[in-house]
C-alpha positions in Angstrom: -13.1 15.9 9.4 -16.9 15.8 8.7 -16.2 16.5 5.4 -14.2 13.5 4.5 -16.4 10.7 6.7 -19.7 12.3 4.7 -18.1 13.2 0.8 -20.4 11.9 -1.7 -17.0 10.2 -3.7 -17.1 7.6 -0.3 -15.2 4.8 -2.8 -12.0 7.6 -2.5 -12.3 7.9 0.9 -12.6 4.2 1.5 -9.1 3.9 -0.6 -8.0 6.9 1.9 -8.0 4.8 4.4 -6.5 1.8 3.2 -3.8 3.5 1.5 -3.0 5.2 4.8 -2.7 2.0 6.6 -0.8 0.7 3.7 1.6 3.3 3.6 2.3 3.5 7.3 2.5 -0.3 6.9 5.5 0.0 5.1 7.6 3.2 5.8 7.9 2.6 9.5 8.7 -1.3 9.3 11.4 -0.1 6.8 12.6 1.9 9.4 12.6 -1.5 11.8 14.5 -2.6 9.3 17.2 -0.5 9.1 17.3 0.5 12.5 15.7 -2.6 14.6 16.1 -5.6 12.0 16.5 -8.1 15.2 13.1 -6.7 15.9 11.1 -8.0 12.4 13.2 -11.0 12.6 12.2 -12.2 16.0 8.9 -11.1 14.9 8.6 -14.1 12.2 9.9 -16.3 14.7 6.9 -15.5 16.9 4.4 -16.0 14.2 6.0 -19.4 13.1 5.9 -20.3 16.4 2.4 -19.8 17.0 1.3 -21.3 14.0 3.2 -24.4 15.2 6.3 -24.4 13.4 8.9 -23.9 16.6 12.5 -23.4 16.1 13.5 -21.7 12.9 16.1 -23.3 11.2 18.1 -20.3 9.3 20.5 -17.5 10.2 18.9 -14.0 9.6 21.7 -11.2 9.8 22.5 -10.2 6.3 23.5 -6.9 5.6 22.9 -7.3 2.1 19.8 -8.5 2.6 18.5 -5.7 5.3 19.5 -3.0 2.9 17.6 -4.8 -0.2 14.5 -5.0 2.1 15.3 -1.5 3.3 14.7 0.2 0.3 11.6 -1.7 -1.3 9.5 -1.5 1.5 10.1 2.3 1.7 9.7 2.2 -2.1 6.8 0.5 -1.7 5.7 3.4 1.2 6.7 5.9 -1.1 4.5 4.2 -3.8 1.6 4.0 -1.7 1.7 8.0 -0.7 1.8 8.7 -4.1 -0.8 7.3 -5.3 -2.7 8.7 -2.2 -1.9 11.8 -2.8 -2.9 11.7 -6.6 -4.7 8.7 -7.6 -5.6 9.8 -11.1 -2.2 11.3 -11.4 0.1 8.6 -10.1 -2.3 5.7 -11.3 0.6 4.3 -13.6 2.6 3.8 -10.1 0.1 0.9 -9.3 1.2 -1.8 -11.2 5.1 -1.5 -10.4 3.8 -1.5 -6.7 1.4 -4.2 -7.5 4.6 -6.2 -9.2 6.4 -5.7 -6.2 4.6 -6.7 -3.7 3.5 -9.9 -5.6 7.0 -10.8 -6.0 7.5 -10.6 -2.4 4.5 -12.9 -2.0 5.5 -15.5 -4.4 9.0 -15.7 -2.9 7.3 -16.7 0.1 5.1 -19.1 -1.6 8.2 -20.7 -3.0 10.4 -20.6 0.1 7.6 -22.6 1.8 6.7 -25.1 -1.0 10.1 -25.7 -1.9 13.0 -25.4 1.0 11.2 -24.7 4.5 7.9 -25.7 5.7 7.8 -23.2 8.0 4.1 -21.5 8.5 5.3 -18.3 9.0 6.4 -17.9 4.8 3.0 -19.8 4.1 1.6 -16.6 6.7 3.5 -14.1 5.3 2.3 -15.3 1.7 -1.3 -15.1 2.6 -0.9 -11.7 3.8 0.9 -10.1 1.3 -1.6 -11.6 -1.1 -4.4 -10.5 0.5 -2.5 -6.7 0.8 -1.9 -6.6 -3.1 -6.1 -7.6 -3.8 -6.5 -4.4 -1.3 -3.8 -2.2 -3.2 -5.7 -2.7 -6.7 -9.8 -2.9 -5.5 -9.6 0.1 -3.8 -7.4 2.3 -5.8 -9.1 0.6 -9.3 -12.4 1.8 -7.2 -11.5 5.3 -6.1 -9.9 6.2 -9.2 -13.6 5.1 -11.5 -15.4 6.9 -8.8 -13.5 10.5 -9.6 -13.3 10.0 -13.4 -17.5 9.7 -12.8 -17.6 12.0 -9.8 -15.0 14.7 -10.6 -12.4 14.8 -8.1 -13.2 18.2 -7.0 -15.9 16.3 -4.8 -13.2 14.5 -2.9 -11.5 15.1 0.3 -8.5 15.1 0.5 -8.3 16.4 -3.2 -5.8 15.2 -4.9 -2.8 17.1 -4.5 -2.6 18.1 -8.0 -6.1 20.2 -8.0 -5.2 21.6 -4.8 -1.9 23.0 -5.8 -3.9 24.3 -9.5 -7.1 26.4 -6.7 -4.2 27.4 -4.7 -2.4 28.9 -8.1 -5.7 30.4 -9.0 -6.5 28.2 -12.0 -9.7 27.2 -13.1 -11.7 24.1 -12.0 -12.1 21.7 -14.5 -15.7 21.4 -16.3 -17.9 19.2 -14.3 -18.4 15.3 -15.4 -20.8 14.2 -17.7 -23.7 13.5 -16.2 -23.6 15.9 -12.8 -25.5 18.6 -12.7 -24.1 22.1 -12.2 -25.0 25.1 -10.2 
């Protein structure tokens, strides 16, 4: 555990961290979803209601509309492990997560400008704006540091160089710039 608190790559342990909370942020509310959806409903209530916007005027028990939300916030889980596990691997994944989530957002955005102004979607907006500036600083940020770096300096590696030390292959040179022993 030393190891990854002092690594010289700290800009890919700092997107470590966030992409853990990220991705736990997502696969177990999908699993509220599916299993508890009365849960995350009453949820936005409670957050409308304490940003003063008392009763909530709409219906919330589609099935249609579970499942939908179901699967992209485990997509978006899914997404989020992936690139954690290989950022320079799974880079590409960043912008359909990054799409996803904005989407999400700007539904929220519109559902409050447009049809209900209820503070919880204004809330929910915020948040999952704020989330999607997390999702590309860090992983922008950790991914520059190991192209400089070399990933073999990072813990965890990335699962990709730990599956090619475990098959015996050969490290990659070191990067420009590093000196080597």
């Amino acid at each position: 555990m030393t190891s990854f608190w002092n690594q010289p790559t700290k800009r890919y342990r700092n997107f470590q961290i966030v992409y853990t909370v990220l991705t736990l942020n997502f696969i177990i509310p999908s699993f509220m979803y599916a299993f508890a959806p009365m849960t995350a409903v009453r949820q936005f209530f409670e957050i409308g209601q304490i940003l003063g916007g008392g009763y909530y005027p709409i219906h919330e028990e589609s099935y249609v509309w579970r499942c939908l939300a179901v699967g992209n916030v485990f997509t978006l889980g899914i997404m989020c492990f992936l690139l954690q596990a290989d950022i320079q691997k799974h880079f590409p994944i960043l912008w359909p997560l990054v799409v996803m989530k904005s989407s999400a957002a700007l539904g929220y955005l519109r559902i409050y400008t447009s049809r209900y102004d209820y503070p919880a979607f204004l809330a929910v907006f915020l948040f999952d704006s704020l989330t999607v500036g997390f999702m590309i600083y860090f992983a922008v940020r950790a991914r520059r540091e190991l192209e400089r770096a070399g990933a073999w300096a990072s813990v965890p590696r990335p699962h990709s160089l730990s599956a090619r030390r475990a098959t015996g292959a050969a490290a990659p040179p070191p990067a420009v710039g590093r000196p080597t022993t």
